[in-house]
ROVO-108211 format. One line per field, with one value per residue (C-alpha): residue in one letter; z, y, x; residue number from 0. Coordinates in steps of 0.02 Angstrom, whole numbers, plus 32768, in hexadecimal, padded with zeros to 4 digits. Layout:
<pts>
resn: a:...
c3: Z:...
c2: Y:...
c1: X:...
resi: NUM:...
</pts>
This chain:
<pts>
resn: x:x:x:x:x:x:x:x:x:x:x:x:x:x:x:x:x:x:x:x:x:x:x:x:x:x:x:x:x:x:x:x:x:x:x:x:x:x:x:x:x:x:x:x:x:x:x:x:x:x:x:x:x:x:x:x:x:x:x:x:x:x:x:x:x:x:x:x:x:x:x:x:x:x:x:x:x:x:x:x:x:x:x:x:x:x:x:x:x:x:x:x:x:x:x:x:x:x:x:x:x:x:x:x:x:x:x:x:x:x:x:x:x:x:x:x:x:x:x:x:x:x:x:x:x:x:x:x:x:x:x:x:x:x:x:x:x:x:x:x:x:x:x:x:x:x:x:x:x:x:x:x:x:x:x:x:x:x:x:x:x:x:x:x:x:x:x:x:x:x:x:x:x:x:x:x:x:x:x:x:x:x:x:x:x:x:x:x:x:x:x:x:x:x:x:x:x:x:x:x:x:x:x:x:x:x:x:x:x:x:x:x:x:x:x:x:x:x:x:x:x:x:x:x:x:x:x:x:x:x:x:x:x:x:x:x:x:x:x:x:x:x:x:x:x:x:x:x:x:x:x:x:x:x:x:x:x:x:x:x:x:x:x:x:x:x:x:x:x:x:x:x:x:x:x:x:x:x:x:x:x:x:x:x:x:x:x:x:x:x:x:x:x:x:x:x:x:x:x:x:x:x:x:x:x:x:x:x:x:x:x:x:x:x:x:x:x:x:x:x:x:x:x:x:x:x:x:x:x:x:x:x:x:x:x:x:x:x:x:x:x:x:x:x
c3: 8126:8191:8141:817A:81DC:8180:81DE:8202:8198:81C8:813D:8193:8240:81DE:818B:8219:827B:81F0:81E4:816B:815E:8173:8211:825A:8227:827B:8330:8326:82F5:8398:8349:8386:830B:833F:82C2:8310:8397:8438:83F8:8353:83AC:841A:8381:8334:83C3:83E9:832C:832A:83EA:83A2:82EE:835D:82FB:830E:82FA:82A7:831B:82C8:82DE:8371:8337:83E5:83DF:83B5:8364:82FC:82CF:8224:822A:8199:81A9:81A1:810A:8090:80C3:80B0:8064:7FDB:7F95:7FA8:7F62:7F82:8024:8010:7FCF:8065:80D0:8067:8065:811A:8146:80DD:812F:81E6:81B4:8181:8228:8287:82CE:82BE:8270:82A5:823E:825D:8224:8285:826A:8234:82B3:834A:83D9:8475:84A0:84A3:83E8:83C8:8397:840B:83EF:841A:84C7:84F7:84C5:845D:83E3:83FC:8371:82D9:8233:8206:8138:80D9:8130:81EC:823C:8294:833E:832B:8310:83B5:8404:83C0:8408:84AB:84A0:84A9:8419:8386:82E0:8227:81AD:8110:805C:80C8:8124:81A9:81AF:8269:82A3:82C2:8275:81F7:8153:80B9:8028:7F62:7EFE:7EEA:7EAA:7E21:7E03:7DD5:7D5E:7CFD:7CF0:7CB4:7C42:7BF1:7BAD:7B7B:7B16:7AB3:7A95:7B34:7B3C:7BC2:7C28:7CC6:7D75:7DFC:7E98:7F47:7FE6:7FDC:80AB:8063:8047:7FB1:7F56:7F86:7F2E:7E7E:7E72:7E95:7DF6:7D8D:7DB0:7D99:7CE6:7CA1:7CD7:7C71:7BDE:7BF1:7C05:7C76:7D26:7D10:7DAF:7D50:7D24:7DB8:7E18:7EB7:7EFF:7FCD:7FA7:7F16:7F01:7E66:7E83:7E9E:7E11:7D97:7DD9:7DAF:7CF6:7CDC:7D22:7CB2:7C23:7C3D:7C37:7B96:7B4B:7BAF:7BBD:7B42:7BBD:7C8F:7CF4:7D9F:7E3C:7E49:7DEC:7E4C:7E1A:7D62:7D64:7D91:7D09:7C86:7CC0:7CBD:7BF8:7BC2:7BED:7BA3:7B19:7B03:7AB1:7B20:7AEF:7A48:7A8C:7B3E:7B88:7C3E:7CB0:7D57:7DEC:7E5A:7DD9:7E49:7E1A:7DA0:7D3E:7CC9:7CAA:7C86:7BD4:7B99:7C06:7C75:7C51:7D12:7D7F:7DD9:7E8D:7EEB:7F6A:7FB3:7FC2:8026:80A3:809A:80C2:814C:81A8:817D:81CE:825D:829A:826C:82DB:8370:8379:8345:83AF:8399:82DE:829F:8239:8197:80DA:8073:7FC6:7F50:7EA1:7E2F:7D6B:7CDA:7C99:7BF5:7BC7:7B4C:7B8C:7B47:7A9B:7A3D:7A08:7983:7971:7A20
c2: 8A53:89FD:8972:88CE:887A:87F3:8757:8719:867A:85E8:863F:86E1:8694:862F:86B9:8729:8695:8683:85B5:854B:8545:8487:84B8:8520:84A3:8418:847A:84A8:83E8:83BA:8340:830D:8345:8332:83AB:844F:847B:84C3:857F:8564:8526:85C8:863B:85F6:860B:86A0:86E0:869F:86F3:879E:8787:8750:8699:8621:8570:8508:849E:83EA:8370:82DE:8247:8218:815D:80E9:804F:802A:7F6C:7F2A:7EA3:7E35:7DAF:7CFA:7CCA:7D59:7D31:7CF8:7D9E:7D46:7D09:7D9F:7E38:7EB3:7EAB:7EAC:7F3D:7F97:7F58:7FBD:804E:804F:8035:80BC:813E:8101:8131:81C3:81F6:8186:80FE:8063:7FBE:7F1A:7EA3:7E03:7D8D:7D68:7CE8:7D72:7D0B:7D37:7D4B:7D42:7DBE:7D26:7D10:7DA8:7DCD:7DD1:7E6F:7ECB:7E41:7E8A:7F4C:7F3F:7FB6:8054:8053:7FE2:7FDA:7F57:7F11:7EA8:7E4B:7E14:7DC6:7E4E:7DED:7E1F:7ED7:7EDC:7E69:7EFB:7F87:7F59:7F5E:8017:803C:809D:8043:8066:7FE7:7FD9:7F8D:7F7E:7FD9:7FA5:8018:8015:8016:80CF:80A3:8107:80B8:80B8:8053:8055:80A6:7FF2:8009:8080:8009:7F6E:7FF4:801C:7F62:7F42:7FCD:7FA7:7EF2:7F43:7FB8:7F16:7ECB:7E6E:7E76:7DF7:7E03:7D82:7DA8:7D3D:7D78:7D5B:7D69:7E10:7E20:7E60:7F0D:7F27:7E96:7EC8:7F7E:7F1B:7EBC:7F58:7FB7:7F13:7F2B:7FF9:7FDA:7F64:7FC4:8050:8007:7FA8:7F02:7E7A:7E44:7D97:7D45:7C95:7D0B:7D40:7CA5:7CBD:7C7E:7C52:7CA1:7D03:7C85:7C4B:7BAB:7BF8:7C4B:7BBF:7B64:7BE7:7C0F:7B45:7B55:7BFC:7B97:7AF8:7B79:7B6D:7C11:7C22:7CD6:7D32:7DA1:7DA9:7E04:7DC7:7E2D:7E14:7DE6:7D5F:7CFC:7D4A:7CE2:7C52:7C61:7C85:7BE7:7B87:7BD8:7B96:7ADF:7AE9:7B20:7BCF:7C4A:7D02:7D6D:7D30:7CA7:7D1A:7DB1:7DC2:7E57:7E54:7EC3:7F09:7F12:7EA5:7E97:7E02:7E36:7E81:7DFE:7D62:7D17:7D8F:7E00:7E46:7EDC:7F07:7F89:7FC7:801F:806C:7FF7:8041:80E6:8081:8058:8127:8159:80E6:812C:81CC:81B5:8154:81DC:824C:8202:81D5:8294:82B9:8239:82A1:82BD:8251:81AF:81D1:816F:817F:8127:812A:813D:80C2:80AC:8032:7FDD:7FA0:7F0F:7E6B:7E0F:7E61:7E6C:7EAE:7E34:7E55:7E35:7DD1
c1: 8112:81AA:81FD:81C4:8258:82B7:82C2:836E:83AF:8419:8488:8491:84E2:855D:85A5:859D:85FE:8670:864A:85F6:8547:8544:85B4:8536:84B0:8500:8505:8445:8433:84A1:84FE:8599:8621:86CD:86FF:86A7:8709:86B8:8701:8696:85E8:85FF:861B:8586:8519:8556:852D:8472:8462:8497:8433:839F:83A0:8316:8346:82BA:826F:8297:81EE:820A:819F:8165:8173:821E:81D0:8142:8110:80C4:804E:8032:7FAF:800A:7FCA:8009:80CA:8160:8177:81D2:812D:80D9:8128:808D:80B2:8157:814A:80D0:816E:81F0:8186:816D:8217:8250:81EA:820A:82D0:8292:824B:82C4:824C:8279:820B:81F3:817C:8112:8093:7FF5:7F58:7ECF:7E4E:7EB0:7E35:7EBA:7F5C:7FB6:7F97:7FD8:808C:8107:8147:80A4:8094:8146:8113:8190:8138:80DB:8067:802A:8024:7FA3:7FB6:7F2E:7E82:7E5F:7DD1:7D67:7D93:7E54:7E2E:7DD6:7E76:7ED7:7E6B:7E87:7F3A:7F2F:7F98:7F81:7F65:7F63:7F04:7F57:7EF8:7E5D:7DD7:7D52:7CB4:7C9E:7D4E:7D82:7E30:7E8F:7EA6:7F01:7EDB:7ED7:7E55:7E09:7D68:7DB5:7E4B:7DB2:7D5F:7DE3:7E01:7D6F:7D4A:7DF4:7DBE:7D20:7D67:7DC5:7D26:7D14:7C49:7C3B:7CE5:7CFA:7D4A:7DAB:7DA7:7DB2:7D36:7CF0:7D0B:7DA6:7D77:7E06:7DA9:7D0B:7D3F:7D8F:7CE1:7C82:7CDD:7CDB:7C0E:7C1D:7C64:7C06:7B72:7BAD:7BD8:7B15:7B5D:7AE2:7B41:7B51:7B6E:7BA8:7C4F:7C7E:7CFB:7D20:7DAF:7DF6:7E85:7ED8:7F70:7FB8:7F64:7EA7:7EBB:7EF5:7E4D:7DF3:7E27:7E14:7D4B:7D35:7D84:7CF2:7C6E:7BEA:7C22:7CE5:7D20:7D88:7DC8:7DD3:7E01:7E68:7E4C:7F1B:7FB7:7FCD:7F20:7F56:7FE8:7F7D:7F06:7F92:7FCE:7F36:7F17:7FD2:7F95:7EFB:7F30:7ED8:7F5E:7F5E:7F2B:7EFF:7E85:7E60:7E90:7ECD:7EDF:7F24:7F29:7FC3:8059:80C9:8179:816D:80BE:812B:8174:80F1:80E0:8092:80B2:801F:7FAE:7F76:7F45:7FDA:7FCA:805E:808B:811E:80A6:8035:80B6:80F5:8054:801F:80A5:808D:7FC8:800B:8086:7FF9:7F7E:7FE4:8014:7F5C:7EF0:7E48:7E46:7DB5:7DEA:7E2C:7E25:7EAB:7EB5:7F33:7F00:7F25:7F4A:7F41:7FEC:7FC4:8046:802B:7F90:7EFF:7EBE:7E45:7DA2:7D29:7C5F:7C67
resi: 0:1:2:3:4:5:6:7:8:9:10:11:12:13:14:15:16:17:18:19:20:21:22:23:24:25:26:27:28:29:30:31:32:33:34:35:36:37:38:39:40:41:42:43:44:45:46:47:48:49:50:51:52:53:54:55:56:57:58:59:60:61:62:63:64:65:66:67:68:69:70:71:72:73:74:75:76:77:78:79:80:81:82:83:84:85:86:87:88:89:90:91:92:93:94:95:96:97:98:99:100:101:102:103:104:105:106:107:108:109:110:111:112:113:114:115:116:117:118:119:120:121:122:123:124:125:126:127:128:129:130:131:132:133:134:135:136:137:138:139:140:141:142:143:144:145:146:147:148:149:150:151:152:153:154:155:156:157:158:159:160:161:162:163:164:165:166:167:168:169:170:171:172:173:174:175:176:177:178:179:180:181:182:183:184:185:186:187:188:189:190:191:192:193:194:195:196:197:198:199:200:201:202:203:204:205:206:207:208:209:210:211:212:213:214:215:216:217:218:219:220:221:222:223:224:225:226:227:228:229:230:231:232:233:234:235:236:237:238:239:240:241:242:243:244:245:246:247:248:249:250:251:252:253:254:255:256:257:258:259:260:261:262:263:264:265:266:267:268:269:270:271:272:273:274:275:276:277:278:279:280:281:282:283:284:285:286:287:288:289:290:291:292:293:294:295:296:297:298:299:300:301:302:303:304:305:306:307:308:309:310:311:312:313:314:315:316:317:318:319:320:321:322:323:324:325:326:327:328:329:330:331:332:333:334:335:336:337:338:339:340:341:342:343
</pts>
């Protein structure tokens, strides 16, 4: 049987050139290096011509910019390190692939182009990354732009959009399950509108484990909030706390309306987690942190960013691949804020 041909290395020509490997990388690469002299680049060339080297063709990303929109109310970044995070994420991978990032805030009812930012009225961007909720209306602005979007922490069912998002309805489950397994029997939830499809998934797991564990839905428990601020959720705790029979554990469809209700316990006077148990969602810098510090559900949010890109680039030099869901799994961070209770 003949001996199946070796293929030729970037080693092999560099040695047969007498240069560097990095050397003869660098003049496949066509970068402009001073240092190798026109005599070198030929000797190279010449080498991988005579060894029959194939240069690996390096991937071109086929647009230059790609814009982030954030709807206005989740920003200044500052105040809101999830997406702070989706940003870093995102930036670090366009490096990677040498596109660059430009990032704004929009009103998520935009109905009008001239609503929208002005980096996508001067085509200043190529493509979209699209983080958190938006009114159906400013999907369908977006649409007819013509340009490639990815949704990131939320999906739309009708929308033949790519989409990459937490494992939401698993991250409310283990939530849930967790302050049933310290004696929790009747655990409450604040949460925000379910048109927000990562709520909607939290509240759907909060229902999926207390259903498993035989535990009545009790719609009296369940607070829902405008908007998972610090504020919404220090209301909340303080109308779970007036309730007949107040909770002994809750669980907060974010840090942020965690923080809130650890806040609103402190001034009432109800020790955590001695007096009530609290579990957030997210593990934003800072959860760690609280007093005591928070047992939540952390998700990746730099990954979330990594892999939007990754689908965008995917999809722009993929157009007819059917939309894709991606979720990132999730996992329980168990801290200082829940303990156990016995014969609740």
């Amino acid at each position: 049987m003949a001996k199946a041909e070796q293929r030729v290395l970037l080693r092999d020509v560099a040695k047969h050139a007498g240069v560097a490997i990095s050397t003869a990388s660098n003049v496949f690469a066509g970068k402009a290096d001073i240092s190798i002299s026109e005599q070198t680049r030929a000797l190279v060339l010449a080498a991988a011509k005579e060894l029959g080297y194939q240069p690996k063709q390096r991937p071109v990303t086929p647009i230059e910019t790609v814009g982030l929109v954030v709807r206005a109310q989740a920003l200044p970044f500052s105040d809101s390190p999830f997406y702070a995070q989706i940003l870093h994420g995102a930036e670090q991978t366009c490096t990677t692939r040498k596109v660059a990032l430009m990032y704004a805030t929009v009103d998520e009812r935009a109905s009008v182009l001239e609503q929208l930012p002005l980096m996508i009225q001067r085509k200043q961007v190529q493509a979209l990354l699209l983080a958190g909720y938006f009114d159906p209306t400013f999907y369908e602005l977006v649409e007819r732009t013509g340009l490639p979007f990815i949704l990131i922490d939320h999906m739309v069912k009708d929308l033949q959009a790519d989409s990459v998002t937490g494992d939401d309805e698993e991250g409310g489950f283990l939530a849930t399950r967790y302050l049933l397994e310290h004696g929790h029997r009747h655990p409450a939830l604040i949460t925000g509108p379910v048109r927000h499809t990562s709520l909607l998934g939290r509240l759907n797991g909060y229902r999926r484990a207390l259903a498993e564990y035989g535990v009545p839905y009790d719609d009296s428990l369940v607070y829902r909030v405008d908007d998972t601020t610090l504020e919404e959720g220090y209301a909340a705790m303080q109308v779970l706390l007036d309730l007949p029979v107040p909770p002994t554990g809750v669980f907060c469809c974010n840090d942020h309306s965690a923080m809130g209700a650890l806040r609103a316990l402190y001034d009432q006077g109800v020790p955590v987690p001695d007096g009530c148990s609290i579990i957030g969602y997210d593990d934003i810098k800072g959860a760690a942190h609280t007093h005591p510090p928070l047992t939540t559900i952390k998700i990746d949010q730099e990954l979330l960013g990594v892999q939007s890109v990754w689908l965008l680039l995917e999809r722009i030099e993929r157009p007819d691949m059917p939309p894709r869901q991606v979720r990132v799994g999730v996992s329980l961070v168990e801290r200082g804020s829940v303990k156990t209770v016995v014969g609740q």
